[in-house]
Structures are given as structure tokens and as C-alpha cells.
ZADO-1210 file (C-alpha; in nm, 4 decimals, padded with zeros to 6 digits):
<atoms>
<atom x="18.4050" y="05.3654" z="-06.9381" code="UNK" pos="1"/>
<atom x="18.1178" y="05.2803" z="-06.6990" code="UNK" pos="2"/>
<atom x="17.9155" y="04.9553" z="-06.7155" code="UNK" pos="3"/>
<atom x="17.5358" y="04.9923" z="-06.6049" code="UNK" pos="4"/>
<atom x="17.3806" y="04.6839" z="-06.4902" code="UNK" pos="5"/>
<atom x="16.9682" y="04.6567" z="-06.5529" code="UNK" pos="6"/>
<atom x="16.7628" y="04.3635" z="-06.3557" code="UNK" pos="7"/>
<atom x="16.4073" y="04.2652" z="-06.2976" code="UNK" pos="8"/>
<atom x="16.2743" y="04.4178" z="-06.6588" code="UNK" pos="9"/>
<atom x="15.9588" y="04.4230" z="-06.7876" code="UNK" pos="10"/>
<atom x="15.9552" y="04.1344" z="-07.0822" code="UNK" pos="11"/>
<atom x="15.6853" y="04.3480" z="-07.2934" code="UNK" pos="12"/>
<atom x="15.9368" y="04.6527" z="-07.2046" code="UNK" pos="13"/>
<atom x="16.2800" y="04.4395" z="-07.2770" code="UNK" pos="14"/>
<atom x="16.0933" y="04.3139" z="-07.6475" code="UNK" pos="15"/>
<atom x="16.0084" y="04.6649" z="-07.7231" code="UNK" pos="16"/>
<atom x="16.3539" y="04.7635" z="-07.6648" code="UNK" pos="17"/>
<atom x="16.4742" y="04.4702" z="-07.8913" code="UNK" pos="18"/>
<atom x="16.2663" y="04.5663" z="-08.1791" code="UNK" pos="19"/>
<atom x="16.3274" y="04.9332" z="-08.1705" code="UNK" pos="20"/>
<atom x="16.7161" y="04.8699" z="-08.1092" code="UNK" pos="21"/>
<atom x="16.6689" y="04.6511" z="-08.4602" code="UNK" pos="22"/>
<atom x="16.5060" y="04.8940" z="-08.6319" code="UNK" pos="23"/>
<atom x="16.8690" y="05.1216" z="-08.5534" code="UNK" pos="24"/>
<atom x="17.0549" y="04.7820" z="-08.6472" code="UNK" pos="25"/>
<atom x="17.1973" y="04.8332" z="-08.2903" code="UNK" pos="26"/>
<atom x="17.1877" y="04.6203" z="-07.9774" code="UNK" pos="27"/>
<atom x="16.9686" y="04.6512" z="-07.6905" code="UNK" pos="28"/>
<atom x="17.2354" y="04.8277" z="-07.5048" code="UNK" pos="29"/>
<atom x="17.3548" y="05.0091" z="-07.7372" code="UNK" pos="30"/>
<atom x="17.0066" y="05.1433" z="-07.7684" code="UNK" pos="31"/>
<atom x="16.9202" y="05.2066" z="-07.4090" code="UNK" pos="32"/>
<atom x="17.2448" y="05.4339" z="-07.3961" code="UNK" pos="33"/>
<atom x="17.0801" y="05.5892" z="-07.6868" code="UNK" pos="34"/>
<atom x="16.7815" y="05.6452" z="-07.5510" code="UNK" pos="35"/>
<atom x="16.9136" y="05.7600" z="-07.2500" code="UNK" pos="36"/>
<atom x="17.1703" y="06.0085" z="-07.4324" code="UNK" pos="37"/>
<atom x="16.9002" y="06.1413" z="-07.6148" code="UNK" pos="38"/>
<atom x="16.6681" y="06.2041" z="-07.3051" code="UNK" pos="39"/>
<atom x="16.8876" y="06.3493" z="-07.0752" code="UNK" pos="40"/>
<atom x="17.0646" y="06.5927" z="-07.3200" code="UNK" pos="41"/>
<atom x="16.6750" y="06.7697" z="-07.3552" code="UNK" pos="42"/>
<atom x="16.6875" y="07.0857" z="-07.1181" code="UNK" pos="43"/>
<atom x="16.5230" y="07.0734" z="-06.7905" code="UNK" pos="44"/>
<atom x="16.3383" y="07.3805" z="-06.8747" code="UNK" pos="45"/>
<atom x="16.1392" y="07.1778" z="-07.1349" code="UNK" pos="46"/>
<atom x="15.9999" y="06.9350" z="-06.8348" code="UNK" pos="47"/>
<atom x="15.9621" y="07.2340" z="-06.6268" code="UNK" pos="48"/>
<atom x="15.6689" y="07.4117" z="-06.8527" code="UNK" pos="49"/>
<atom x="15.4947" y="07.0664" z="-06.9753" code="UNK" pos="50"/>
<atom x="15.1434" y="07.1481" z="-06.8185" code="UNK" pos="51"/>
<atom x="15.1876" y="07.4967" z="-06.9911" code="UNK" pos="52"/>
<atom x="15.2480" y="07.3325" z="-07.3014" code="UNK" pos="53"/>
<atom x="14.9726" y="07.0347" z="-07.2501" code="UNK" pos="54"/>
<atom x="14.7102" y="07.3159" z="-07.2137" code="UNK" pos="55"/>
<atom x="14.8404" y="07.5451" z="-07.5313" code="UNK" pos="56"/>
<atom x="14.8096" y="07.1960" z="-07.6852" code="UNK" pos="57"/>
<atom x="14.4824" y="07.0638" z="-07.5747" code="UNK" pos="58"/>
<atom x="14.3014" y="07.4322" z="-07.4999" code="UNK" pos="59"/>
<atom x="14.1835" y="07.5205" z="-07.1879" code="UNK" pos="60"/>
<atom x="13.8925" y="07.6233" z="-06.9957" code="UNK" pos="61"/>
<atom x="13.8376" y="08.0188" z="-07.0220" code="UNK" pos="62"/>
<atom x="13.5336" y="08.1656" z="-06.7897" code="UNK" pos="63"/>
<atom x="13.4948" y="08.4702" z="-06.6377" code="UNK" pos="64"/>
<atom x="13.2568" y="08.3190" z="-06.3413" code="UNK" pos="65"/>
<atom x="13.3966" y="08.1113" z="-06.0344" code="UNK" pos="66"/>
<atom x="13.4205" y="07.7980" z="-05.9956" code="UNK" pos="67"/>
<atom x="13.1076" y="07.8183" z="-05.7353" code="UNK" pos="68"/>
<atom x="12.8956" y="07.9813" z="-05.9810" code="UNK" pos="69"/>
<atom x="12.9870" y="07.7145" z="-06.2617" code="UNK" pos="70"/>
<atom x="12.8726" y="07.4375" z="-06.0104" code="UNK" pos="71"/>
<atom x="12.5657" y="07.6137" z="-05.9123" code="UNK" pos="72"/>
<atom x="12.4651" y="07.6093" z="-06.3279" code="UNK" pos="73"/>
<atom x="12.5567" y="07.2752" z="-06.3439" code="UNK" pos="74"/>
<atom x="12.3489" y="07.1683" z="-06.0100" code="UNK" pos="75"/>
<atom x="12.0998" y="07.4076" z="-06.1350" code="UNK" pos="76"/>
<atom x="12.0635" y="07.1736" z="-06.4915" code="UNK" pos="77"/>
<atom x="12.0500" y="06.8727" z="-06.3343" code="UNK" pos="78"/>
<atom x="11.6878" y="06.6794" z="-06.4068" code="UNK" pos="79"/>
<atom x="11.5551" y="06.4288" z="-06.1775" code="UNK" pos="80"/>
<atom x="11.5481" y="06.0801" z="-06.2465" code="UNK" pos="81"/>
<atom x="11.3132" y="05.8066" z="-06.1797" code="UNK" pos="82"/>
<atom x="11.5434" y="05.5610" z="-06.2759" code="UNK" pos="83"/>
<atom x="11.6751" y="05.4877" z="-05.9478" code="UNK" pos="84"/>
<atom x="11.4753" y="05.5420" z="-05.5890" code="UNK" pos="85"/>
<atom x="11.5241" y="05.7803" z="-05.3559" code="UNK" pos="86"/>
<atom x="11.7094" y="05.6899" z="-05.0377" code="UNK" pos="87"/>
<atom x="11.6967" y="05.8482" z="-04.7246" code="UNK" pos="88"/>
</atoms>
């Protein structure tokens, strides 16, 4: 069997790993090969399709007009403002 030598960690990150490696009654390297057993058994394709699945998630913009015509609305409801001065 293989032994993986870590270096240079984050404390925050090496005190998160301690108190979710206690919360599995394991150590902290018994829980990073967890962790890491766990993430690289997930397919690929599931990285592969993550915007896809942000945007089913989160919605996305649907508009029939171009993305010139949506600026020219938006320049179009623009008011001016006194609050700053012009500058030339």
C-alpha cells in the first residue's frame, strides 16, 4: 500500500478536516482517503455537464432579442443624474 505525504496545509483547512474526521470517529487520514475515495469514484460525466446543471438549477435567461437590442433597452432606461458632474 501507498503512503501519500501532505505539506504546507491550510490550518483553518487541516481543523476542518479534524472535526469532520471526528464526527466519522476516524483520523484525519483516514478521512482524507475518504474523502478522496468518495470524490474520485463520481463519474467524470457529472463534472462535465455542471454549468448545464447550475443553470437547470438557478434558471436562466430566456429572450428572443439579441444581446444588442437588450443593451440598447437598458441604455435606453437609463435617467440622468445630477449627483455627480459631468466630465469632459
Amino acid at each position: 500500500m501507498a503512503t501519500l505525504q501532505v505539506r504546507s496545509i491550510d490550518d483553518n483547512l487541516y481543523k476542518a478536516l479534524g472535526r469532520r474526521a471526528s464526527m466519522d470517529n476516524r483520523s484525519i487520514s483516514q478521512e482524507v482517503v475518504s474523502i478522496l475515495k468518495t470524490h474520485l469514484s463520481l463519474p467524470e460525466k457529472q463534472y462535465a455537464d455542471s454549468t448545464l446543471r447550475f443553470l437547470e438549477m438557478c434558471g436562466s435567461w430566456a429572450d428572443e432579442r439579441s444581446a444588442q437590442e437588450i443593451a440598447e433597452e437598458i441604455r435606453q432606461a437609463r435617467q440622468n443624474s445630477t449627483r455627480f458632474p459631468e466630465t469632459l
